[in-house]
C-alpha positions in Angstrom: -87.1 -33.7 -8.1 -83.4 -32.8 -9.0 -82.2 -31.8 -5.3 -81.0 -35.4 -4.6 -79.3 -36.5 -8.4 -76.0 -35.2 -7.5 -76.2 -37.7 -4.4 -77.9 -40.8 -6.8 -75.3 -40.5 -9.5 -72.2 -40.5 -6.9 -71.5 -36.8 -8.1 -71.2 -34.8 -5.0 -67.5 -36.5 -4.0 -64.8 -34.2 -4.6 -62.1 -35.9 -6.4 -57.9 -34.7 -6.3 -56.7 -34.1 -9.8 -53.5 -33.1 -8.1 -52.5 -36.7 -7.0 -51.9 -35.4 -3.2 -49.7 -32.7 -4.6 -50.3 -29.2 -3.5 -51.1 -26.6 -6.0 -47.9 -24.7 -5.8 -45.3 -27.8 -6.2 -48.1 -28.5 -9.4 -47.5 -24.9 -10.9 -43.9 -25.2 -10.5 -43.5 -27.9 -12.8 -45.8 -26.5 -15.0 -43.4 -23.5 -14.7 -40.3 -25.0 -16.3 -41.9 -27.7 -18.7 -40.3 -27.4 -22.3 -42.9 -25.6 -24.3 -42.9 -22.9 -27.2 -42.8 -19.2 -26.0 -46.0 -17.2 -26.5 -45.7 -14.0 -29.3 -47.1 -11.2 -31.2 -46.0 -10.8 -34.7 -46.8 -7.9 -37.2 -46.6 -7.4 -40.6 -46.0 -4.2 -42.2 -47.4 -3.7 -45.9 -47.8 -1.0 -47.8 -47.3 0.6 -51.7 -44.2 0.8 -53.4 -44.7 4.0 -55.7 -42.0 3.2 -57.6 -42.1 5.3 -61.0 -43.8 2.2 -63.0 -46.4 2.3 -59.9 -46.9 6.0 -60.4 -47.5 5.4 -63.9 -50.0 2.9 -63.7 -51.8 3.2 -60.6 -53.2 6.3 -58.7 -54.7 6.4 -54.4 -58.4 5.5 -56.3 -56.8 2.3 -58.1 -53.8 1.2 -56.5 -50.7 -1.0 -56.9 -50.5 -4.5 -54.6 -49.5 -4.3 -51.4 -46.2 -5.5 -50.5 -44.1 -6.3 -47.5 -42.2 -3.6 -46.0 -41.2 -4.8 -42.8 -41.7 -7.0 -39.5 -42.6 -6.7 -36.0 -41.6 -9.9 -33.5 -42.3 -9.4 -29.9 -41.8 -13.1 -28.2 -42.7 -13.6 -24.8 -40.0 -15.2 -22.7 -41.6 -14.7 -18.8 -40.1 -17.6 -17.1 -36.2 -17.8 -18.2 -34.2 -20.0 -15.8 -31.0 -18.4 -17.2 -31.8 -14.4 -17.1 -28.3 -13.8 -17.6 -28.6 -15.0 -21.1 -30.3 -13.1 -23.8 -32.1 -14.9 -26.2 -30.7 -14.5 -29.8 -32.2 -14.6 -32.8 -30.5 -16.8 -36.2 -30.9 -16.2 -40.2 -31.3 -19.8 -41.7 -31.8 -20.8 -45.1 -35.4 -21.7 -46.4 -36.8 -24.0 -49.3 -36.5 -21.3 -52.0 -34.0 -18.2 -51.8 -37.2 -15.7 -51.9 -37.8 -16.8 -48.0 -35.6 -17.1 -45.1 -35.9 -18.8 -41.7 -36.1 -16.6 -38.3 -35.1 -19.0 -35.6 -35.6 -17.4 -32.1 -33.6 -18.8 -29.2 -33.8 -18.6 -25.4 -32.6 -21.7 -23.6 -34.9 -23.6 -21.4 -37.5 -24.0 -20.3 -38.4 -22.6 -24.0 -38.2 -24.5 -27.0 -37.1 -22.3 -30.5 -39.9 -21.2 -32.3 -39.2 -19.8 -36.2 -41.0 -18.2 -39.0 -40.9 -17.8 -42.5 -39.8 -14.5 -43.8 -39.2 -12.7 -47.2 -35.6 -12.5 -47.6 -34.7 -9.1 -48.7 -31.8 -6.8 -46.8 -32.7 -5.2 -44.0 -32.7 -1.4 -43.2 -30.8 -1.5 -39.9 -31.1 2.1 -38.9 -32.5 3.1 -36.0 -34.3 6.2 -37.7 -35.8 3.8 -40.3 -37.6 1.4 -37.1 -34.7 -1.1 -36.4 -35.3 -2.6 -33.0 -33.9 -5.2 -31.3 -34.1 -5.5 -27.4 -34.9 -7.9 -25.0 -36.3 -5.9 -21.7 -39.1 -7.2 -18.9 -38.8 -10.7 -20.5 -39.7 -9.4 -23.8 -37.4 -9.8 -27.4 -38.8 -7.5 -29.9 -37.1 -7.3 -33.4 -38.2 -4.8 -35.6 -36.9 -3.9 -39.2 -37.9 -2.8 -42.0 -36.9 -4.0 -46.0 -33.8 -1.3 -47.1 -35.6 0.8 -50.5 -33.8 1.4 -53.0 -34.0 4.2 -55.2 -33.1 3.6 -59.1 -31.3 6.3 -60.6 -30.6 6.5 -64.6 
């Protein structure tokens, strides 16, 4: 029955994808085409029990979440340039609630950027401020600064 209907149909010739190229000049290019880096993000949420919070809300019933902080880890594997650390930029958004967070690495990576809430940032190591760039990996973490009302 089906033994022969690879033959019939022509389907048993191999074809090359490659165009006479060899796999390893193919992975090369592949290598150092411009494209977007790969990355994990994080967002950190949590309950601000501020005293109107306390007030009003209790653990059974609680207040919104809101956004305390972020975690950007941004995969840069195949820099050309590994002298140069890629650097991160503060840009203004559509509204002044948000901000733009540009990362930057140089080829063969394109910038890639996201949105953020644009509050001051707690840059204390002891509070989770992070930014290094080791094994081809840029992690920036922070965390929104608190403040703490007094009368």
């Amino acid at each position: 029955g089906f033994g022969n209907l690879e033959e019939e149909l022509g389907l048993d010739d191999e074809i090359d994808l490659n165009g006479g190229k060899t796999n390893s000049q193919y992975a090369m290019q592949d290598k150092f085409r411009p494209r977007k880096p790969r990355y994990f993000n994080l967002v950190k949420t949590g309950y601000d029990w501020n005293a109107y919070n306390k007030t009003h809300y209790d653990h059974d019933n609680p207040p919104p979440k809101i956004v305390q902080g972020y975690k950007f880890n941004v995969f840069y594997p195949d820099l050309i340039d590994r002298t140069k650390t890629p650097q991160y930029f503060l840009e203004k958004a559509d509204t002044d609630d948000f901000c733009i967070l540009r990362f930057s690495a140089g080829p063969p990576y394109e910038d890639v950027a996201f949105k953020i809430i644009n509050r001051q940032w707690n840059k204390s190591r002891k509070r989770g401020f992070r930014c290094t760039f080791e094994r081809g990996v840029l992690s920036l973490y922070f965390n929104f600064a608190t403040h703490w009302y007094r009368r």
